[in-house]
C-alpha positions in Angstrom: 145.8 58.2 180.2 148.7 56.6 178.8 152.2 57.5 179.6 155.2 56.8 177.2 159.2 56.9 178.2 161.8 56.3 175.8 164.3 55.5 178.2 167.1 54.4 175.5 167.7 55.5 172.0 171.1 53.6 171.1 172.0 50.9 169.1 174.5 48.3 169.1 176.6 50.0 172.4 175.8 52.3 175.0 177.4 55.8 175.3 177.8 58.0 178.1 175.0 60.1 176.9 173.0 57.4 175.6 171.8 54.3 176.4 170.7 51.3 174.9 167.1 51.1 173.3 164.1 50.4 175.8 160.2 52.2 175.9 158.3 52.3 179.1 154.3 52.7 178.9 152.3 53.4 182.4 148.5 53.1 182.2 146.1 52.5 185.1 148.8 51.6 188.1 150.8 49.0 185.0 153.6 49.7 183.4 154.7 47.8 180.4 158.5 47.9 179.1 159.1 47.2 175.7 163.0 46.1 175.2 165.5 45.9 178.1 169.1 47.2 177.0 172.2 47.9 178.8 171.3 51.3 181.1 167.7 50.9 181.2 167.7 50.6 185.1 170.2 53.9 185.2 167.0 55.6 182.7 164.7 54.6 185.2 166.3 55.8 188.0 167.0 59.2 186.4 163.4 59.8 185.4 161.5 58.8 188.5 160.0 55.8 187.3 159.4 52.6 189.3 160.3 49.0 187.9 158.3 47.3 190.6 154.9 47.9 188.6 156.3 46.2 185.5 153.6 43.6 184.7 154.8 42.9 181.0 157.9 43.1 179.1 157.9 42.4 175.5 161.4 41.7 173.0 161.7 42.7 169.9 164.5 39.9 169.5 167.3 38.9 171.6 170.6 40.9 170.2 172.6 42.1 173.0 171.7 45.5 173.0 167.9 44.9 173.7 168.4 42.3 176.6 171.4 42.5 178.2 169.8 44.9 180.6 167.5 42.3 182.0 169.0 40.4 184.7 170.3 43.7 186.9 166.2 44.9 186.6 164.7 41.5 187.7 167.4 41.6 190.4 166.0 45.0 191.4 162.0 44.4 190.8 163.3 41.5 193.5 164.7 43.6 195.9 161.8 45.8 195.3 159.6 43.3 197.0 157.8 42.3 194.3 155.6 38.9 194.4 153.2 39.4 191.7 153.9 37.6 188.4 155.8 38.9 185.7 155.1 38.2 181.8 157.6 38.1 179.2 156.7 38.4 175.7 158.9 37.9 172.8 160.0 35.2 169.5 159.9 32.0 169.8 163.0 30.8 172.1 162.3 33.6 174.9 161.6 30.9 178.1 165.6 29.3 177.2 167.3 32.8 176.7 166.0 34.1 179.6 166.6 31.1 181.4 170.5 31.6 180.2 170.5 35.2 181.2 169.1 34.2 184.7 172.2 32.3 185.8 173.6 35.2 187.6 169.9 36.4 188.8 168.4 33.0 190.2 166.6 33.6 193.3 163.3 35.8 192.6 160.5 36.5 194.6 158.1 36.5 191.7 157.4 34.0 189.2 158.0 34.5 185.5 155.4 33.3 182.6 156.4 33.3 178.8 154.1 34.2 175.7 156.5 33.1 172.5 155.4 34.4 169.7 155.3 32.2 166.7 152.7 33.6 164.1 153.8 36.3 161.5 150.9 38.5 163.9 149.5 38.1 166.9 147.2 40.0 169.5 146.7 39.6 173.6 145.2 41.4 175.6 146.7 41.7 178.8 145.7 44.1 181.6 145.1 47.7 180.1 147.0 46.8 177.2 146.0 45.8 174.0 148.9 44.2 172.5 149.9 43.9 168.3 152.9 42.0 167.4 154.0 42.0 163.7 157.3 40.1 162.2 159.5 42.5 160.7 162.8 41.9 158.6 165.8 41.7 160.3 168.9 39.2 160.4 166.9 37.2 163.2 163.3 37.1 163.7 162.1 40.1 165.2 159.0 41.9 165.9 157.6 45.3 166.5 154.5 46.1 168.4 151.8 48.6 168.5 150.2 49.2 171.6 146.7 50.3 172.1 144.6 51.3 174.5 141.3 50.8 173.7 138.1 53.2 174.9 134.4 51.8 175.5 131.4 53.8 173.7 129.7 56.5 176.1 127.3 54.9 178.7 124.1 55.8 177.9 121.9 56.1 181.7 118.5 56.4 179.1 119.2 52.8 177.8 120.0 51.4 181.3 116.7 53.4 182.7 114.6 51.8 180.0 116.0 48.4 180.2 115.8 48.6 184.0 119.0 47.2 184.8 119.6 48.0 188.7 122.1 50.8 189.3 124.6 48.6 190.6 125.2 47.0 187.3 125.9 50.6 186.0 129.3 51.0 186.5 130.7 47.2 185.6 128.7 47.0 182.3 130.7 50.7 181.5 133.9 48.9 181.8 132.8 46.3 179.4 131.8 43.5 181.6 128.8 41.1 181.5 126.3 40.3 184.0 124.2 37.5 185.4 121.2 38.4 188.1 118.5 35.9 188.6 118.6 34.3 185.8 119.1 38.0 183.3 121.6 38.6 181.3 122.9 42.6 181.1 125.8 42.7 178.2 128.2 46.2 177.4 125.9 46.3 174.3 123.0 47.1 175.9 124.1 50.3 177.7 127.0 51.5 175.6 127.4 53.1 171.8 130.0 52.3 169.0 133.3 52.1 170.5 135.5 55.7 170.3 139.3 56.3 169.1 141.5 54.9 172.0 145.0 55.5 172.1 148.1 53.9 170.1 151.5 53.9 170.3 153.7 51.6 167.7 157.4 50.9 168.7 159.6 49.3 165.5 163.8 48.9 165.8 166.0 46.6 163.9 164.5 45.7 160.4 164.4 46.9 157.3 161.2 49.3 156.2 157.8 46.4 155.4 154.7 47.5 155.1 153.9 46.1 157.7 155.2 48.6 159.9 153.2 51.7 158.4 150.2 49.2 158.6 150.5 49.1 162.5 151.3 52.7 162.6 148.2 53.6 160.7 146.8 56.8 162.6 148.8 56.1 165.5 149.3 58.7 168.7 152.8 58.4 168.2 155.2 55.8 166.0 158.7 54.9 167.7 160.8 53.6 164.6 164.5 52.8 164.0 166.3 55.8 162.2 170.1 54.3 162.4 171.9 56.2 160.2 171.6 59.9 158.8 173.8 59.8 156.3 172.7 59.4 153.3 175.8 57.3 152.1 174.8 54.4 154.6 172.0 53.1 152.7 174.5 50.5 151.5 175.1 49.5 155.1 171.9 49.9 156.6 170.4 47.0 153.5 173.4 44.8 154.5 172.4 44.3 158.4 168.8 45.0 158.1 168.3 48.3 159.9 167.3 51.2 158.3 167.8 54.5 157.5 166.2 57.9 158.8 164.6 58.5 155.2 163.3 55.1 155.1 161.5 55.7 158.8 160.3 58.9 157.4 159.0 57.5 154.8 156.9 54.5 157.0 155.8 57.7 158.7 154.3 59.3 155.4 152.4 56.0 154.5 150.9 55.6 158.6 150.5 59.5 159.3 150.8 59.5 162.9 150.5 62.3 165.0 154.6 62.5 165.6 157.5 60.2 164.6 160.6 59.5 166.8 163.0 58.3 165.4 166.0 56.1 167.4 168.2 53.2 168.0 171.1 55.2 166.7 174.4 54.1 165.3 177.0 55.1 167.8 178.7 56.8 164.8 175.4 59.4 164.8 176.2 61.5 167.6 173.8 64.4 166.4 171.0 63.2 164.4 169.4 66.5 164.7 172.2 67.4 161.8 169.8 65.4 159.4 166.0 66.2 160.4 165.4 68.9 157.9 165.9 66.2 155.3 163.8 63.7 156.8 161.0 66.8 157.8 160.6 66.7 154.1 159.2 63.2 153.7 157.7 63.7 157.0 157.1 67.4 158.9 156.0 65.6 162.3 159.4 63.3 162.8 161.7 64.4 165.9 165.1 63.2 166.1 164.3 61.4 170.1 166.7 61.6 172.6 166.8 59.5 176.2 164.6 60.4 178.4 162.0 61.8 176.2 158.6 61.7 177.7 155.0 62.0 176.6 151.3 61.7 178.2 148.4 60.7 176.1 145.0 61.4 177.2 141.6 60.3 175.4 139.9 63.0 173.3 136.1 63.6 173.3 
């Protein structure tokens, strides 16, 4: 099971019925936050959900409106009694603006490791979480992520029986783990089938449309993607500051076929960009205009 929050749709400022851009996923007892902007604490609060289990938190880039949120919640996470470590993913530079950004939260009861990403793609797995990170094209380097959650092949007892690997051995080798008994090897292989469809979820703001954001997106569960601006005449504006338009997301969307498309990280001048979705439902029926607070479980399919 994977559960996805968009806790923030906004861009650039926060509104009182909007706040800045942030994406929580929760999946086996972690939670993962992708993006920290002003408000995202007041999002958490309002839907229910705990930052204490926050194990990772990746950046898309370090723009005011995807950070500035992140002293107050480590501040909180703090004062939640939290010891474990925290990691931080994010471009290259993340350890020093964090580090900056700590001045008015120094004292933590938990301490915090860094994974700066400096390849045009990189993958860790962490936890539950597989994680993609792809460079996009905005005015500062900036990724997007996809995040997967990847599922085993069906255990096959026969196998095991015939092999006779001790019943014991059952239940780690199902969760993909090798192991050593007097001097035998038992791998995942042995016991399990091809692996099956997990779950994705890709998550894409500030950048103009590369194909490399459709190519993360391919067959995804559900693609989170900047749709700034709805009207049309903003094109010009949207290429100027690298962001992009609600067409252009729509248009990713077509290329990756995803199950659903939400679109956010809204201009504060957009203050109904449900005004604009039949248009963009042309270039792509499954896209939804998001709003804070939107919410959606993911479960694995036979």
């Amino acid at each position: 099971m994977l559960d996805i929050c968009l806790l923030g749709t906004g861009g650039m400022m926060p509104l009182p019925y909007r706040w800045l851009t942030s994406m929580m996923a929760r999946c086996e007892g972690s939670s993962l936050l992708i993006d920290c902007g002003e408000g995202t604490q007041i999002a958490l609060k309002k839907k229910g959900w705990s930052p204490k289990p926050i194990d990772v938190i990746c950046f898309t880039h370090y723009h005011a409106d995807h950070i500035s949120g992140l002293p107050g919640l480590l501040l909180t996470m703090g004062n939640a009694e939290r010891t474990e470590p925290l990691l931080m993913i994010g471009p290259k530079g993340l350890e020093r603006v964090v580090a900056a950004l700590r001045c008015i939260a120094p004292e933590l009861p938990f301490p915090i490791h860094f994974l700066e990403l400096t390849e045009p793609r990189e993958q860790h797995r962490i936890g539950p979480y597989l994680i993609d990170a792809y460079r996009v094209n905005h005015n500062v380097v900036c990724y997007g992520y996809a995040v997967t959650i990847p599922r085993t092949g069906k255990f096959d007892a026969e196998r095991a029986k015939a092999q006779n690997i001790p019943l014991k051995f059952w239940n780690p080798l199902q969760k993909g783990k090798t192991v050593t008994d007097e001097g035998r090897i038992y791998t995942p292989d042995m016991v399990l089938g091809d692996a099956r469809r997990g779950l994705k979820v890709s998550y894409c703001t500030d950048t103009r449309p590369v194909p490399v954001i459709a190519e993360y997106a391919k067959d995804a569960d559900l693609m989170i993607c900047e749709g700034m601006y709805g009207e049309p005449e903003k094109l010009k504006k949207a290429r100027e500051h690298k962001h992009m338009t609600m067409y252009e997301a729509a248009e990713l969307a077509r290329q990756a076929q995803p199950k659903e498309l939400w679109l956010t990280h809204y201009s504060p001048s957009l203050n109904y960009p449900e005004e604009y979705m039949d248009a963009v439902r042309k270039i792509f029926p499954a896209a939804k205009a998001a709003r804070d607070g939107w919410t959606l479980e993911l479960g694995f399919t036979d």
